[in-house]
C-alpha positions in Angstrom: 0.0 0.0 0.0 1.0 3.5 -0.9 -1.6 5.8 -0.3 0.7 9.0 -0.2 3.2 9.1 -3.7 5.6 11.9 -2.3 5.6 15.0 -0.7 6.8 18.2 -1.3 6.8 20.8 1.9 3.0 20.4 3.0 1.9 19.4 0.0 0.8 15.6 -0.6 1.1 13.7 -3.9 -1.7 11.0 -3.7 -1.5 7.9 -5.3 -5.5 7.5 -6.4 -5.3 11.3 -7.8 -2.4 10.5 -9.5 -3.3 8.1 -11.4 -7.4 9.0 -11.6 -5.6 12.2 -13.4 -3.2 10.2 -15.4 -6.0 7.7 -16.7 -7.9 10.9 -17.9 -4.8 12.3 -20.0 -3.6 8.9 -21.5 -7.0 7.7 -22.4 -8.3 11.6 -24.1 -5.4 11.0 -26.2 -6.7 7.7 -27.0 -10.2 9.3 -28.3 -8.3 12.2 -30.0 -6.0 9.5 -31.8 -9.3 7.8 -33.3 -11.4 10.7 -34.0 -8.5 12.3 -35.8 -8.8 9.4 -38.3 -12.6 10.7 -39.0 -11.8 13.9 -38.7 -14.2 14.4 -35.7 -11.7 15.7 -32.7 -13.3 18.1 -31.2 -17.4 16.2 -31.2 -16.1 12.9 -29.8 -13.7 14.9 -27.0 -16.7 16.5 -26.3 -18.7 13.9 -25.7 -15.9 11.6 -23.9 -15.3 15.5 -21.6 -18.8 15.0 -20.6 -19.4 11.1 -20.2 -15.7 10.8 -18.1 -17.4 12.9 -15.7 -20.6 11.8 -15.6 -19.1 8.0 -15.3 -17.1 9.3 -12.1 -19.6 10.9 -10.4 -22.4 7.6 -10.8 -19.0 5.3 -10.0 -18.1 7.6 -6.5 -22.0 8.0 -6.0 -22.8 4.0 -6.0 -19.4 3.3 -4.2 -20.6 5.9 -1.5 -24.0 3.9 -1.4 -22.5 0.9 -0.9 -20.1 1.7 1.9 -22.3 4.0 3.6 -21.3 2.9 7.2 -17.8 4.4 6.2 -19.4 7.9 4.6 -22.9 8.1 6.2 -23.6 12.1 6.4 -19.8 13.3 6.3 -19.9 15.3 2.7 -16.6 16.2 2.6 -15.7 12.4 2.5 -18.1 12.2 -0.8 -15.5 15.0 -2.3 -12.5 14.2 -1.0 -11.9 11.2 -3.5 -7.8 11.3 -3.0 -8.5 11.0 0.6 -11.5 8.6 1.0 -10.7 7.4 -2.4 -13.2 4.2 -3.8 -15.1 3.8 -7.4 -18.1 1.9 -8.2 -17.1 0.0 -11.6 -20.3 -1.0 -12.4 -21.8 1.9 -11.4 -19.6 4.1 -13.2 -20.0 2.1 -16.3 -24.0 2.1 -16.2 -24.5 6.0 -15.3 -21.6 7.2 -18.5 -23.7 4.4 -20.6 -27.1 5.7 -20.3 -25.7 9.5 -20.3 -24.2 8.6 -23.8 -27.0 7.5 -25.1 -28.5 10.6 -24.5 -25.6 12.7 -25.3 -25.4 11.1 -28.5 -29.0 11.4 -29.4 -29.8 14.9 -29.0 -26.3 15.9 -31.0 -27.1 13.0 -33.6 -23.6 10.9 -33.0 -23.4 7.7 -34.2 -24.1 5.9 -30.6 -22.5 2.5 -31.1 -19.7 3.7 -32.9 -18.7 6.4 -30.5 -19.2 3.9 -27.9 -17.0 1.4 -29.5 -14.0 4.2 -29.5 -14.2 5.0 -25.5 -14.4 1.8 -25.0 -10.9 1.5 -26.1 -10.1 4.1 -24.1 -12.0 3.2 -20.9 -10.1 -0.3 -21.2 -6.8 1.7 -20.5 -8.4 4.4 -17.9 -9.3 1.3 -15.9 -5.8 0.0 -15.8 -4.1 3.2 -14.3 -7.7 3.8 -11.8 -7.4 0.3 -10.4 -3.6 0.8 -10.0 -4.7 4.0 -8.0 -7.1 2.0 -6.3 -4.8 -0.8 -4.8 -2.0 1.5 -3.9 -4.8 3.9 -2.5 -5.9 0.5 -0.3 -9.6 1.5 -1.9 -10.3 -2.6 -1.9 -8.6 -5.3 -1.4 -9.1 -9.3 -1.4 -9.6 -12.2 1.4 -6.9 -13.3 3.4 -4.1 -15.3 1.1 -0.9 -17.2 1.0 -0.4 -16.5 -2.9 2.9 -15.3 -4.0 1.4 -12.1 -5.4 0.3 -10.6 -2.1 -0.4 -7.3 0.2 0.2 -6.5 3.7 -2.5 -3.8 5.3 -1.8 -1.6 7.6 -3.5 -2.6 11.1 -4.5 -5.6 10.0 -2.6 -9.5 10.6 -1.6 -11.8 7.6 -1.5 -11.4 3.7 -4.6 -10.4 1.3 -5.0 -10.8 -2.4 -4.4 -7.4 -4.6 -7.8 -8.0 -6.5 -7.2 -4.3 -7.7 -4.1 -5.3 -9.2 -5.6 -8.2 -10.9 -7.8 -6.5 -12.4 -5.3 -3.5 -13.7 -3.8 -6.6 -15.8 -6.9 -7.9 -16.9 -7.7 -4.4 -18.8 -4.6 -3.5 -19.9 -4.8 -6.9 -21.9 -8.1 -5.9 -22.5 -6.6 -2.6 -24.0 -4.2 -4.0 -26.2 -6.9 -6.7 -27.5 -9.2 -3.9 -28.9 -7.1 -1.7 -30.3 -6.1 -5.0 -32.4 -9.6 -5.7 -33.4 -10.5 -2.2 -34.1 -8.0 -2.6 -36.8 -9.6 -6.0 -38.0 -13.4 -4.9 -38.1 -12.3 -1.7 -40.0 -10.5 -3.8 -42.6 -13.9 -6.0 -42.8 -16.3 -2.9 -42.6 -18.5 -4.7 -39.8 -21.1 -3.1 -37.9 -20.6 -1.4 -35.1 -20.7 -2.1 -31.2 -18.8 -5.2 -31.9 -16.2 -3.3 -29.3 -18.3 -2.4 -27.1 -19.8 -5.8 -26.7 -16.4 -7.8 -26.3 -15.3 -5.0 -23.4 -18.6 -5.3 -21.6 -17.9 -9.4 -21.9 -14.5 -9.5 -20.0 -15.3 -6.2 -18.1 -19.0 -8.5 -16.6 -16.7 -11.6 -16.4 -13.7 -10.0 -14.4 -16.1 -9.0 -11.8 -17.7 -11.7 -11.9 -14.1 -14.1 -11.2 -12.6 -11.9 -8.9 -15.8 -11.2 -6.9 -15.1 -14.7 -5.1 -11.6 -13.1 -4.2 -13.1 -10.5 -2.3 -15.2 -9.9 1.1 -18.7 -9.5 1.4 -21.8 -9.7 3.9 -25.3 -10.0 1.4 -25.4 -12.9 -1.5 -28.1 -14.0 -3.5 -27.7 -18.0 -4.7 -24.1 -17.8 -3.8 -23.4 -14.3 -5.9 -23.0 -10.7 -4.7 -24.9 -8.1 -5.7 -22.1 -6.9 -8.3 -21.3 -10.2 -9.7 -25.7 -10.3 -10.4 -25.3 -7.2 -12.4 -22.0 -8.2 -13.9 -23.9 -11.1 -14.7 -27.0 -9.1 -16.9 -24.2 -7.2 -18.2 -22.5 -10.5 -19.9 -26.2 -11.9 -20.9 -26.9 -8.1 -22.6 -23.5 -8.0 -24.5 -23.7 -11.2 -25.6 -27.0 -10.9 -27.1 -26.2 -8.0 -28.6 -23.3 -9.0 -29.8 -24.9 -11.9 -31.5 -27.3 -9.2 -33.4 -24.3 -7.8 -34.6 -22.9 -10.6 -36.4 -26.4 -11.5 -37.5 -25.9 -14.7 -35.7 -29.8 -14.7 -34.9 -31.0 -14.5 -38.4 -28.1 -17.1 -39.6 -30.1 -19.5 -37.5 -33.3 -18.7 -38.7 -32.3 -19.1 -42.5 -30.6 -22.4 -41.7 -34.3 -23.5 -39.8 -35.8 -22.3 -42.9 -33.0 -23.8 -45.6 -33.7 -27.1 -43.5 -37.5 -27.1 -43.4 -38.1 -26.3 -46.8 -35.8 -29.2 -47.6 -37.3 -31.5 -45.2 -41.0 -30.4 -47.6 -38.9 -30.9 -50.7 -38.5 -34.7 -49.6 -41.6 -35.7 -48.1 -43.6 -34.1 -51.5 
């Protein structure tokens, strides 16, 4: 743990600001990279300015509800992220989603394509906010004897950096869509193809490492994160399979096989 960077004179460098602030820089240049291929800089920053902060304030909001005993009526605690620091991924991710969709309705942007560029660049925001996180000692796992391993201050024994884990996850993630960004451009396929594969790993990440971490209220052995991480894998991959026209694929293959089956019995 390493909540404080450095220090200079009275002034304290957090390590959750740090990298909250470096995960915004690093992934705008990731939207103004791909919008500068269209042309389009300025509406998609626009829109990514807006739905960045939007998705914090749902993700701080939602961690806030769910740790209330820790927050309760203190609002400076709600503002003073770097201090109290803690994001709701889920809950960051549903409030920027449905804001999008919004945003990009009343200034007529292509939703699912916009949304397939930030998720590229939410992939690598997450990596550098869930390094924050674990160094910040936001969250942390059960008690482990694995060789990759934290020690908490005030507290006996060894626990699993779940924060870490999932840093790695996304920065594989990351590098994974930028690589098929470049493939479904070559083949001119529809879009939200993106979108869908990053709301797949992001649902089954929480999903795995749920079982790593603490927690008091489950419903048939899940908590109530790894249920909505669970609608979030069932929506993207049914939405997904609309995409790639999997749905109508089957339906002409039903049809191709009953008018055969007709052909014969005539």
């Amino acid at each position: 743990m390493m909540p404080v960077l450095y220090t200079i004179g009275p002034f304290s460098v957090y390590s959750f600001g740090f990298f909250l602030a470096l995960s915004f820089l690093l992934s705008t240049f990731v939207v103004y990279k791909l919008a500068r291929e269209e042309f389009k800089e300025e509406e998609y920053l626009d829109a990514y300015f807006y739905t960045a902060l939007i998705t914090l304030v749902s993700a701080r909001a939602v961690y806030i509800f769910r740790n209330w005993s820790d927050f309760q009526f203190t609002i400076l605690k709600y503002i003073l992220v770097v201090e109290t620091p803690g994001l709701s991924l889920i809950g960051g991710v549903i409030g920027g989603f449905i804001f999008l969709y919004f945003y990009c309705k009343k200034n007529k942007i292509k939703f699912f394509h916009l949304l397939d560029i930030l998720s590229q660049a939410s992939a690598l925001a997450l990596v550098l906010i869930k390094i924050g996180q674990q160094l910040g000692g936001a969250a942390f796992g059960r008690e482990t004897d694995f060789f990759l391993k934290i020690r908490l201050v005030g507290r006996p024994g060894f626990y699993h950096p779940t924060e870490l884990y999932e840093a790695i996850i996304f920065l594989v993630l990351f590098i994974f869509l930028i690589m098929l960004n470049r493939f479904l451009r070559r083949r001119k396929l529809k879009d939200g193809i993106i979108f869908c594969v990053f709301a797949f790993f992001l649902g089954a990440s929480v999903i795995g490492l749920e079982f790593l971490k603490v927690h008091h209220v489950y419903l048939y052995g899940l908590s109530f994160r790894q249920i909505l991480a669970l609608i979030i894998i069932i929506g993207s991959l049914t939405f997904l399979a609309d995409r790639l026209n999997i749905f109508r694929k089957i339906l002409n293959n039903f049809k191709k096989s009953g008018n055969e089956i007709s052909q014969r019995t005539a």
